[in-house]
C-alpha positions as CSV (number, residue, x, y, z in Angstrom):
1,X,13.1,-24.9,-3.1
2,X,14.8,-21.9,-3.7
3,X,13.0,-19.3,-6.2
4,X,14.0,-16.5,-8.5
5,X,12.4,-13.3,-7.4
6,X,11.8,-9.9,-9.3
7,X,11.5,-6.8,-7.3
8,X,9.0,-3.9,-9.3
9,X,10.0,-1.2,-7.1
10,X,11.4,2.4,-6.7
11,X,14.8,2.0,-7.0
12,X,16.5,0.0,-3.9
13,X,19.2,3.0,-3.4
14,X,16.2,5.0,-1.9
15,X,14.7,3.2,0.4
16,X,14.7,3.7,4.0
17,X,15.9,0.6,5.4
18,X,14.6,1.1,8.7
19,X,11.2,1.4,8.2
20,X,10.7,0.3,4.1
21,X,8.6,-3.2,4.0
22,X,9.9,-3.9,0.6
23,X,13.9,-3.9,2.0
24,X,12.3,-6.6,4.6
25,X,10.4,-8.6,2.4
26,X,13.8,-9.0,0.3
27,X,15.9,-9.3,3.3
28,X,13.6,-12.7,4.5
29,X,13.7,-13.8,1.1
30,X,17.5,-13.7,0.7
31,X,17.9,-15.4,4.5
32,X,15.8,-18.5,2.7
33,X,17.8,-19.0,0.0
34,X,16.0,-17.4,-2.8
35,X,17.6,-15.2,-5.7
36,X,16.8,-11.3,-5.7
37,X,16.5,-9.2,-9.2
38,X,15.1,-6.1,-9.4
39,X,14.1,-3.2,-11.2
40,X,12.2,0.0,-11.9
41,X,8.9,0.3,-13.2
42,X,10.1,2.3,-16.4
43,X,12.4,-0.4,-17.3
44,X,9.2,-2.7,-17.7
45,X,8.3,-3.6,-21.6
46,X,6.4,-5.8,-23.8
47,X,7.1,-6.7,-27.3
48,X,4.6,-8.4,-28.7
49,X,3.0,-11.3,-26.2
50,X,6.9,-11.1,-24.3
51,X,7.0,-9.1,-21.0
52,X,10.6,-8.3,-19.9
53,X,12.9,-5.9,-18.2
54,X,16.6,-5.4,-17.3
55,X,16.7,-7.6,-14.5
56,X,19.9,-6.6,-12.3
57,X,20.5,-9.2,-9.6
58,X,20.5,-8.2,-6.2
59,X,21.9,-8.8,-2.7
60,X,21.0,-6.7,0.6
61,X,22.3,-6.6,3.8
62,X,20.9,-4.7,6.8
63,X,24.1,-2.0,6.8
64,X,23.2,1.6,6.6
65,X,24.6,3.7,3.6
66,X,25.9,0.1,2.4
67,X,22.4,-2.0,2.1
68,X,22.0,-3.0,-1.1
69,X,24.5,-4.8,-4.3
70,X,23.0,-4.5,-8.4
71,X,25.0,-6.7,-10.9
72,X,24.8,-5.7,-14.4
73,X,21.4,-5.4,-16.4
74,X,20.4,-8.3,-18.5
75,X,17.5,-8.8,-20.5
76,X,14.7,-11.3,-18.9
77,X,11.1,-12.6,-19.7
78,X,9.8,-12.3,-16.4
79,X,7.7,-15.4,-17.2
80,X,11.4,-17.1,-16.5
81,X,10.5,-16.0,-12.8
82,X,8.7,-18.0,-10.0
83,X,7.4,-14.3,-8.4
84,X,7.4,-11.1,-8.9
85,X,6.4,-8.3,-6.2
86,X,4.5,-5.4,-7.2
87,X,6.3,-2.7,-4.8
88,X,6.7,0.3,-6.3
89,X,5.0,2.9,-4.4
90,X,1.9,4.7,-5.5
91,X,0.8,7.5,-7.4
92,X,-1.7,5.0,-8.7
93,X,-1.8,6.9,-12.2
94,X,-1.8,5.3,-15.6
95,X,1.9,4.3,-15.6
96,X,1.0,2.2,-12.3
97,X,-1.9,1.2,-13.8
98,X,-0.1,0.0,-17.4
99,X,2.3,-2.0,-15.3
100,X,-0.6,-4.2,-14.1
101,X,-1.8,-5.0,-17.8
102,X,1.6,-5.9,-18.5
103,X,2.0,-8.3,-15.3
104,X,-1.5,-9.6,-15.7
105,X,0.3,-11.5,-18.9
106,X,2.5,-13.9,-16.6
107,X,0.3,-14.1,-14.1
108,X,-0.1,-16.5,-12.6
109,X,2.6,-18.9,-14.3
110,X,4.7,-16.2,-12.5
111,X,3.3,-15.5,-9.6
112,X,2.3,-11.7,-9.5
113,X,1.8,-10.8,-5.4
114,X,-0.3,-8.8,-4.8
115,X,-2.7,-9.9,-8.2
116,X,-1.9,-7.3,-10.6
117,X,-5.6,-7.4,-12.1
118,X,-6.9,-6.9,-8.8
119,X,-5.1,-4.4,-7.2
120,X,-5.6,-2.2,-10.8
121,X,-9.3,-2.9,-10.0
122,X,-9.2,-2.3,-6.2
123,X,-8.2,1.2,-5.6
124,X,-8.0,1.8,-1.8
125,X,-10.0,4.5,-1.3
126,X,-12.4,3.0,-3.8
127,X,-12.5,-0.9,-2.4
128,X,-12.6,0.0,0.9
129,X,-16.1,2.1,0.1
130,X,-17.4,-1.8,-0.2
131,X,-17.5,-1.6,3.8
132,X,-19.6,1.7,3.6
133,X,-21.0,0.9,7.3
134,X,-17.6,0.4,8.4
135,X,-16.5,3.6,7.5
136,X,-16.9,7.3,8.2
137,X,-19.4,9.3,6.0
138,X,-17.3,9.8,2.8
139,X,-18.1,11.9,-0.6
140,X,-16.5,11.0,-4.2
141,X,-16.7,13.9,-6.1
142,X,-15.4,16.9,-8.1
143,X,-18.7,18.6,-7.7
144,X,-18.4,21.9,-5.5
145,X,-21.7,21.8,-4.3
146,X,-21.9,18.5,-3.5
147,X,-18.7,19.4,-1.1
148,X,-20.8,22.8,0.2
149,X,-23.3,20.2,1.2
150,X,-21.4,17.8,2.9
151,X,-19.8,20.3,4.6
152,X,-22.6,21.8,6.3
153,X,-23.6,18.4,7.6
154,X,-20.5,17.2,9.1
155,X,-18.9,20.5,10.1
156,X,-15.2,19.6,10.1
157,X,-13.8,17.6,6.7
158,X,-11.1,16.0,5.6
159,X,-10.4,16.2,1.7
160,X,-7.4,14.0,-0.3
161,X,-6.8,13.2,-3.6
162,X,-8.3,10.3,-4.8
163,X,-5.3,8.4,-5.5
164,X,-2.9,10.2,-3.5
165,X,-0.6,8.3,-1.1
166,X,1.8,9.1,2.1
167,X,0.1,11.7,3.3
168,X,0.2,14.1,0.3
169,X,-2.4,16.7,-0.3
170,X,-4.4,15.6,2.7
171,X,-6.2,19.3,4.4
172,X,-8.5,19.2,7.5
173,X,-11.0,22.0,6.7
174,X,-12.2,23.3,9.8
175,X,-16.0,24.0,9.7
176,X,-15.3,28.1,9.6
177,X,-12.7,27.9,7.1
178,X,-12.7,30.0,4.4
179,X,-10.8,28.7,2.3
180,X,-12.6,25.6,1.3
181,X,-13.6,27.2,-2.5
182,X,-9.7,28.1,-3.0
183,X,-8.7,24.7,-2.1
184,X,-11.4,23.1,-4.4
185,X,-10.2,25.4,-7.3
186,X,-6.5,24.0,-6.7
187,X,-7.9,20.7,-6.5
188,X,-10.1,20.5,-9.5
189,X,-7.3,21.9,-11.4
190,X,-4.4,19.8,-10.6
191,X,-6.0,16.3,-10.8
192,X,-8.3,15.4,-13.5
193,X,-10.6,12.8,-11.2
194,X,-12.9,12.9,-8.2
195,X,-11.2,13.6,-4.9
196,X,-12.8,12.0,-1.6
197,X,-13.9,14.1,1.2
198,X,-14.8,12.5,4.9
199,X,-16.2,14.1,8.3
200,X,-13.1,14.3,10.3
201,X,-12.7,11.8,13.4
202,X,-11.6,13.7,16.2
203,X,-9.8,10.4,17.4
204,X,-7.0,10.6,14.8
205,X,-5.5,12.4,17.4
206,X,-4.9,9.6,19.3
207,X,-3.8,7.5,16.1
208,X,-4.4,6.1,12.8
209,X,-4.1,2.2,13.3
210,X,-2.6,0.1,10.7
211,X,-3.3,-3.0,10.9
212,X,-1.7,-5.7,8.5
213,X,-2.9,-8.9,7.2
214,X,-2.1,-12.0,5.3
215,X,-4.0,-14.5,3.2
216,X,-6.9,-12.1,4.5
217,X,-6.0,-12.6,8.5
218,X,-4.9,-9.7,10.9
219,X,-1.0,-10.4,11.9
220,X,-0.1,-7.2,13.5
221,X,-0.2,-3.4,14.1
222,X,1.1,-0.5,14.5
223,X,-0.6,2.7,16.0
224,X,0.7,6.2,13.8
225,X,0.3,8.9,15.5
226,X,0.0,12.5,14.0
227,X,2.7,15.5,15.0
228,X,1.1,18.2,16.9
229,X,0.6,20.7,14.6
230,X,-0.7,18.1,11.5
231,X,-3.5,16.1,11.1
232,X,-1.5,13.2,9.2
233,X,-0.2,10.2,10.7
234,X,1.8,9.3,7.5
235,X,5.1,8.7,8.8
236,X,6.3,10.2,5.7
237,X,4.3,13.1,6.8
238,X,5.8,12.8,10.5
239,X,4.0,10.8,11.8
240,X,5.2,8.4,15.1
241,X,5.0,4.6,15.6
242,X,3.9,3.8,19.2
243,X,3.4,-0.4,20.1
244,X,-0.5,-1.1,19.9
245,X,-3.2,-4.3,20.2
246,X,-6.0,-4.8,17.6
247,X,-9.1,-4.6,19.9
248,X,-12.1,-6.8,19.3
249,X,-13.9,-3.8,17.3
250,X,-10.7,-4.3,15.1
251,X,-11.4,-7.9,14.7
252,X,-14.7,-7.6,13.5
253,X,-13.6,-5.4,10.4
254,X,-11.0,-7.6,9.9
255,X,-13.3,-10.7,9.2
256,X,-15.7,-8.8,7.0
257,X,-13.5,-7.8,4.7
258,X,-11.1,-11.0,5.0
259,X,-13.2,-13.0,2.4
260,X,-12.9,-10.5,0.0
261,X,-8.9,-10.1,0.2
262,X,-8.8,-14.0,0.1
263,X,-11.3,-13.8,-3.0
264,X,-9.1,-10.9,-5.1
265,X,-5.8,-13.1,-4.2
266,X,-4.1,-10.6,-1.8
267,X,-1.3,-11.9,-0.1
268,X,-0.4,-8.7,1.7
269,X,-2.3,-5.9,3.0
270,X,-2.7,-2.7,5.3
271,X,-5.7,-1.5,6.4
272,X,-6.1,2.2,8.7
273,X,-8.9,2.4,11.1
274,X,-9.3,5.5,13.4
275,X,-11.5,5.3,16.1
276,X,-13.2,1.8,14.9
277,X,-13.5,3.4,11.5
278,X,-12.1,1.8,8.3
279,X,-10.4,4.4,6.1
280,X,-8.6,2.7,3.5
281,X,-7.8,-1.0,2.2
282,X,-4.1,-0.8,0.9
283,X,-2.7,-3.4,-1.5
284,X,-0.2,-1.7,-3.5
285,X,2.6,-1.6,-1.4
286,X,1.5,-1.5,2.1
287,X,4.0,-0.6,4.7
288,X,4.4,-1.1,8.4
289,X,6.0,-4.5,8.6
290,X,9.2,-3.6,10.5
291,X,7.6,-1.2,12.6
292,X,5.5,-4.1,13.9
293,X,8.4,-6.0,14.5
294,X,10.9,-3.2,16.2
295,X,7.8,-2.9,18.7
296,X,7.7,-6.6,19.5
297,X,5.2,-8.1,17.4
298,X,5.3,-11.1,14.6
299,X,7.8,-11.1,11.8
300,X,5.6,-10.4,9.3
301,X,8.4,-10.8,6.5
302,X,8.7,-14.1,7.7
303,X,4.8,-15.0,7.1
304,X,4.4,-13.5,3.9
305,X,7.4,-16.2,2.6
306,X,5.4,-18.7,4.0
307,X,2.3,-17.7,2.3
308,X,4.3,-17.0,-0.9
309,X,6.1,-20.3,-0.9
310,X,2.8,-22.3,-0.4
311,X,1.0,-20.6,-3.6
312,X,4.1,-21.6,-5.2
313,X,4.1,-24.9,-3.9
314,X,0.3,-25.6,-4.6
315,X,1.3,-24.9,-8.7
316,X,4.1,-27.3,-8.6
């Protein structure tokens, strides 16, 4: 049965449609006959107990410069639609984090994907700290010396904001840097919470995996690897895509922390290991889905429909 979708995301005239997971997800969605709206974030409102925006309806077409057609702006509940997607991209500030509240209102007589209460209450560098003995030693903190100390047992760091994304503000600090108490000065000034700080894995060299999952299950991967002279493998930090396997290691992390994506309702999510380290859980707007695809593996588009159209089917 066909179903009227609503897009939350940056606006569709700046995507990349090459490598954006959002433009896929739309572009499956239209092939099985369901009906596209979007908008922005900022056009999202509530007035009183009614949650609506200017819903423009939408057609895409895989055409570069050309990709995307918006009719005119009209007025919706969004508890008139049978899903919305919460893909905007991060900062995971208090506008993001508003936009949840508001969605938490429909859901789940409107299907919110991912769970708009649990991915305001699952931030990924936060959730993922569940799996402590999956991950690299990591510090939360804004305190200096608690930085100073880390530091001198680990050698080499990474610090990033805590609710950065795509690369941003990410600095390897080599153990005889100097410059560690001017950076922590910058930090501690721009952003008013915590920032995370990890020992740095040598193997990032050889790539960041991400590794994507649905309904809690691993269905592909992609391995991102760093440019010579940067320690991100963001590819919006220019970072390259190489073809890679999950490895049994891979696996392992994948079924500890399935139960807990199945339990918050995530439909769609990317996890990065490094070196058979988990770094981050991300269920905001994970990426990678076309990349897996270019490079031969499963259309991922197509089995996030499936699992949308059977929650949808299961409240019929």
């Amino acid at each position: 049965m066909p179903l009227d979708v609503a897009f939350q995301m940056d606006h569709v005239s700046t995507v990349s449609i090459t490598g954006d997971t959002t433009f896929a997800l739309a572009l499956e969605a239209q092939r099985r006959g369901h009906r596209l709206f979007h908008y922005t974030p900022d056009r999202l409102s509530q007035w009183g107990g009614e949650i609506f925006a200017g819903l423009e309806e939408m057609t895409v077409r895989e055409r570069q410069g050309d990709h995307f057609t918006l009719g005119t702006p009209v007025r919706t509940e969004l508890a008139q639609m049978d899903v919305v997607l919460l893909r905007q991209d991060p900062p995971f500030d208090m506008h993001y984090i508003t936009t949840t509240h508001m969605l938490e209102r429909v859901h789940p007589q409107t299907l919110v994907v991912n769970d708009p209460a649990w991915v305001r209450n699952s931030p990924e560098k936060i959730f993922v700290t569940e799996f402590a003995d999956l991950m690299p030693d990591t510090l939360i903190t804004r305190d200096p010396a608690a930085v100073d100390t880390f530091r001198e047992e680990h050698g080499d760091i990474i610090i990033k904001p805590l609710y950065g994304n795509g690369g941003a503000g990410i600095f390897h600090m080599l153990e005889a840097d100097r410059n560690l108490g001017s950076l922590l000065e910058l930090f501690t000034q721009t952003f008013r919470e915590p920032f995370i700080v990890q020992r740095y894995l040598n193997e990032v060299r050889g790539g960041d995996k991400r590794i994507i999952l649905i309904e809690g299950e691993p269905v592909g991967a992609i391995n991102r690897v760093p440019a010579e002279h940067d320690s991100r493998s963001n590819m919006h930090a220019g970072g390259r895509a190489e073809p890679t396997e999950i490895t049994d290691r891979e696996r392992e992390i994948c079924a500890r922390i399935g139960p807990a994506l199945k339990e918050r309702g995530f439909v769609l999510v990317g996890i990065d290991v490094i070196g058979g380290l988990l770094t981050e859980i991300n269920v905001t707007s994970p990426t990678g889905v076309r990349e897996v695809q270019r490079f031969g593996g499963a259309d991922i588009a197509a089995l996030f429909w499936d699992a949308v159209e059977e929650r949808r089917a299961r409240k019929s």
